[in-house]
C-alpha positions in Angstrom: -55.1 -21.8 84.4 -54.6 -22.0 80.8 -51.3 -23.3 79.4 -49.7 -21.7 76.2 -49.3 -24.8 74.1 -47.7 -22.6 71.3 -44.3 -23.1 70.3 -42.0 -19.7 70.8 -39.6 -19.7 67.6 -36.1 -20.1 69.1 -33.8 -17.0 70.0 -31.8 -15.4 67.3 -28.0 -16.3 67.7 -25.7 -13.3 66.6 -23.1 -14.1 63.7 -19.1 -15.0 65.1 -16.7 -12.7 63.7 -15.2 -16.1 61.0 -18.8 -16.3 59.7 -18.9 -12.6 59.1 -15.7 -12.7 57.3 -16.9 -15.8 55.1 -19.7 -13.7 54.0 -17.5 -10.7 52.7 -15.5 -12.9 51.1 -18.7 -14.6 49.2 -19.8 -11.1 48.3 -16.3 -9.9 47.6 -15.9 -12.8 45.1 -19.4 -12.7 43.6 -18.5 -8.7 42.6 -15.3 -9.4 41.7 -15.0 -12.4 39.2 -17.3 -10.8 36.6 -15.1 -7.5 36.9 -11.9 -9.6 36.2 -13.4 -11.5 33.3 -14.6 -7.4 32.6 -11.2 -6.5 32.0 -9.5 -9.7 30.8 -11.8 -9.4 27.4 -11.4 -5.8 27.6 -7.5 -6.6 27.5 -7.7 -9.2 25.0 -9.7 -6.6 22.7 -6.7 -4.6 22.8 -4.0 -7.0 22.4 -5.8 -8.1 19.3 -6.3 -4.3 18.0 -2.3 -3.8 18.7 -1.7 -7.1 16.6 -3.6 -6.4 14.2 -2.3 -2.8 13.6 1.6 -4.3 13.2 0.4 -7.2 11.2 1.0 -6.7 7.4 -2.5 -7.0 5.7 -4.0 -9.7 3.4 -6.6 -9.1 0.9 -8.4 -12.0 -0.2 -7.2 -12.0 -3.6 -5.3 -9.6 -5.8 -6.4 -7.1 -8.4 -7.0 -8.7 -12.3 -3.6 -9.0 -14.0 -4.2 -8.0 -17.2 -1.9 -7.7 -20.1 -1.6 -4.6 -22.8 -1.1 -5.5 -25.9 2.6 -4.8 -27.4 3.8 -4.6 -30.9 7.2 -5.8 -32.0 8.3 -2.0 -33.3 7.8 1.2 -32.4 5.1 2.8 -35.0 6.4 5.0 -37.9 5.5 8.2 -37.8 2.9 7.9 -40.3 0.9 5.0 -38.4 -1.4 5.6 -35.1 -2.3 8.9 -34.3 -2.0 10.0 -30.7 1.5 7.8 -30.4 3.5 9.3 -27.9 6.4 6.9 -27.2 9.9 6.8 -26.9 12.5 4.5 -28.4 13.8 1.5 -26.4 12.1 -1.3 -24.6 9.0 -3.3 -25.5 6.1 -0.8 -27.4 2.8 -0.8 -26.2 0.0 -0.7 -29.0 -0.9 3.0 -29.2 -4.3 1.3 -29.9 -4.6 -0.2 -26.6 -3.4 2.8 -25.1 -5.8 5.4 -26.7 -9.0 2.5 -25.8 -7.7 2.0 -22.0 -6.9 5.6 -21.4 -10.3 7.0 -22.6 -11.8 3.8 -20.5 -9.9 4.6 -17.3 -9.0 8.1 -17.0 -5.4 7.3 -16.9 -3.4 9.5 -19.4 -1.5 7.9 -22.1 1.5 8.4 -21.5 1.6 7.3 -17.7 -0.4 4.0 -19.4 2.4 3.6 -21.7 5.0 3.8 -19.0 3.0 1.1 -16.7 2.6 -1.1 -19.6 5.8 -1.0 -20.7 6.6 -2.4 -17.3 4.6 -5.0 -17.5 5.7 -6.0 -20.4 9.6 -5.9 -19.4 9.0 -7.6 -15.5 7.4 -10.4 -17.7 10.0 -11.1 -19.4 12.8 -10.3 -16.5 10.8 -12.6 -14.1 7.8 -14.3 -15.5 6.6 -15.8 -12.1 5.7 -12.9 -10.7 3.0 -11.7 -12.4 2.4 -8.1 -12.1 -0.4 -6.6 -13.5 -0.1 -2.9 -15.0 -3.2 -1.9 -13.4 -1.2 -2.3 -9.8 1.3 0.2 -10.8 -1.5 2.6 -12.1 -2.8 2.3 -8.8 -0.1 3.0 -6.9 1.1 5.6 -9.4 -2.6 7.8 -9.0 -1.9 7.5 -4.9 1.6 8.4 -4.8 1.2 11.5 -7.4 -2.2 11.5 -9.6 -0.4 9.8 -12.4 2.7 12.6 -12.3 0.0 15.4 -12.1 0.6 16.1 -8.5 1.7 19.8 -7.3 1.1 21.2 -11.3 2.5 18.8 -13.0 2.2 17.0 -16.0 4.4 14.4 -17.5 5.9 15.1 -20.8 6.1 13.5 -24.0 9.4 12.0 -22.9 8.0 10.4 -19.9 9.4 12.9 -17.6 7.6 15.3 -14.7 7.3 18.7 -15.9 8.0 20.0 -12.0 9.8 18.4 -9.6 7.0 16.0 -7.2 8.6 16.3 -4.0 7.4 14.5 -0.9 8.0 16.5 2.6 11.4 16.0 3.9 12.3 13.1 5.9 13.1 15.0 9.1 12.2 12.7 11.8 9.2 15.1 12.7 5.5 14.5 11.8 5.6 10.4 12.1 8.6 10.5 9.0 12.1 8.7 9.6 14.6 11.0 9.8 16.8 10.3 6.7 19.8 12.5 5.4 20.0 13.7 2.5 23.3 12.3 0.8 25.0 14.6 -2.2 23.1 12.4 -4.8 19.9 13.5 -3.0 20.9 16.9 -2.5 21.3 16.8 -6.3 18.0 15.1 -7.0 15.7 17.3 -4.6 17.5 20.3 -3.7 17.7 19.7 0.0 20.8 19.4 1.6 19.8 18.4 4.7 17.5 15.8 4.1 15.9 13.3 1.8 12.6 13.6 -0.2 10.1 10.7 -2.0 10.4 12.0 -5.6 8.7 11.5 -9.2 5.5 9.9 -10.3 6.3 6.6 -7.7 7.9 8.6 -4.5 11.1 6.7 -4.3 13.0 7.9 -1.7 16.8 8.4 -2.7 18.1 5.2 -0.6 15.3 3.2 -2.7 15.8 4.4 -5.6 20.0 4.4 -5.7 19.3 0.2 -5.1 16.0 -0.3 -7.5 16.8 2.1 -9.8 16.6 1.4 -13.8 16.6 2.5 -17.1 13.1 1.7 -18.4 13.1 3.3 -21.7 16.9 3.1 -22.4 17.5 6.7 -22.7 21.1 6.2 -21.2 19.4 8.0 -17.7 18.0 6.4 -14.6 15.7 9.3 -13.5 13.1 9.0 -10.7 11.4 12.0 -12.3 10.5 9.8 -15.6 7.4 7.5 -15.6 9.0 5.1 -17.4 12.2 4.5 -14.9 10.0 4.7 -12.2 7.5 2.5 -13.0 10.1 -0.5 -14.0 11.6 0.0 -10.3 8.4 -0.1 -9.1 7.7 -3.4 -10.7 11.3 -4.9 -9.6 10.5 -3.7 -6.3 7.6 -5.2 -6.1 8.3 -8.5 -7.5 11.6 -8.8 -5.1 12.3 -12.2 -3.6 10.7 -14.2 -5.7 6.8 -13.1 -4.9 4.1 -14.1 -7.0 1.8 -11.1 -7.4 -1.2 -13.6 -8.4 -1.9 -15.0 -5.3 -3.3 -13.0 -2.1 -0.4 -13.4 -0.3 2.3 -12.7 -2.5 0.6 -9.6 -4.0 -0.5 -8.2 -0.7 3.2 -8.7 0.9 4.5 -6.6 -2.1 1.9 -3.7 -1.6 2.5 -3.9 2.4 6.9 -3.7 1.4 6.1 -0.6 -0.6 4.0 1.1 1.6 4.1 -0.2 5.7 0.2 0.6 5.5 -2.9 -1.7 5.2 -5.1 1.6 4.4 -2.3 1.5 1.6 -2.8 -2.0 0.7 -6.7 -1.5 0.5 -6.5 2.0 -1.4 -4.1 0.3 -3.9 -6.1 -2.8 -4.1 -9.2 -1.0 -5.1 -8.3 2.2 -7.3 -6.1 -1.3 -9.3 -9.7 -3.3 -9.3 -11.4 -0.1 -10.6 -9.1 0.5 -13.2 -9.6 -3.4 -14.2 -13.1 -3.3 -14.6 -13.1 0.1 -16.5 -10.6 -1.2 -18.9 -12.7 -4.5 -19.4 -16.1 -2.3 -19.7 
């Protein structure tokens, strides 16, 4: 008789219910843990998108500052040709104007009035350091320079039409704000208040910031001049300094609650720079 010497592999023992459970659990844990770690980074892509939308942007630096030239007195009728400007306040040198206008598009007169700003926030507060090519570049945004809905600005500084923004309603993403009787005066609305003029103050704004820029004896949002001095008070509020990153980019973001405004204003004010140096 011959004897199987070969060893028969051992029977097959049939998994307890606990060891069953401890491999669901491993598999369990092996799917889940990457989805977790899925969706925390998903979450955390958000949270930082949601910061960054309310968080005021900072440009790197701020546009050139640069200075227009100013003469002590306002030219006598028989000096520069092409000299539009008014009486009262610092006189920008219709030579710098009719070189930097033809350089930069910018008409003369709305170059005057954001040069004559300049030149008076320099003197009104010298650490803030505004540049008149930031104003230009909030002033071609905010109405093309006073050209905005057929208008033209006038010898006097002044909008030839009224440059109404839509009314403040509280319906398509505006704040409601109503309109009080010095608003209903300035716009025509009685209900509600408008942005007006070549800088679209709104009436609250503009009843706290604003000024007489050419010392006409008005304060009128609808003049380039006015407009463009409360622009430059506004911005240089609370002691910013527009030379620095910071302090400029804080001024834009106080105008405007809108870092595609900061970067619009931030480049049309570096174009205007370089076409003025060019």
């Amino acid at each position: 008789m011959t004897i199987d010497t070969q060893t028969r592999p051992p029977a097959e023992t049939t998994p307890t219910r606990r060891e069953r459970r401890r491999s669901v659990r491993r598999v369990t844990a092996i799917i889940a843990v990457p989805l977790i770690l899925m969706i925390l980074a998903a979450f955390g892509i958000v949270l930082r998108a949601v910061v960054t939308h309310h968080r005021a942007l900072q440009v790197d630096a701020p546009p050139l500052a640069l200075t227009p030239m100013a003469t002590a007195a306002a030219p006598s009728s028989g000096g520069s040709s092409g000299s539009t400007q008014v009486s009262g306040g610092p006189v920008v040198d219709p030579n710098w104007l009719q070189q930097t206008s033809a350089m930069t598009g910018i008409s003369a007169r709305a170059l005057e009035g954001y040069g004559k700003a300049q030149l008076q926030i320099a003197a009104m507060k010298p650490s803030c350091r505004l540049g008149w090519n930031t104003l230009a570049g909030i002033g071609w945004i905010e109405s093309g320079h006073g050209t905005s809905r057929g208008s033209v600005l006038l010898p006097d500084g002044r909008t030839s039409k009224s440059i109404l923004g839509p009314a403040l309603d509280g319906t398509k993403g505006t704040r409601a704000i109503e309109a009080t009787v010095a608003d209903h005066a300035a716009t025509g609305d009685p209900d509600w208040d408008h942005a007006a003029g070549p800088m679209q103050f709104i009436g609250g704004t503009w009843a706290r910031w604003g000024i007489d820029g050419n010392q006409d004896g008005i304060v009128d949002r609808n003049s380039i001049d006015d407009a463009a001095l409360a622009a430059a008070m506004y911005l240089c509020a609370g002691g910013r300094d527009l030379s620095t990153g910071e302090g400029w980019s804080d001024a834009i973001h106080s105008y405007n609650h809108s870092n595609k405004y900061v970067l619009a204003v931030n480049k049309r004010a570096n174009r205007y720079a370089l076409d003025a140096m060019s």
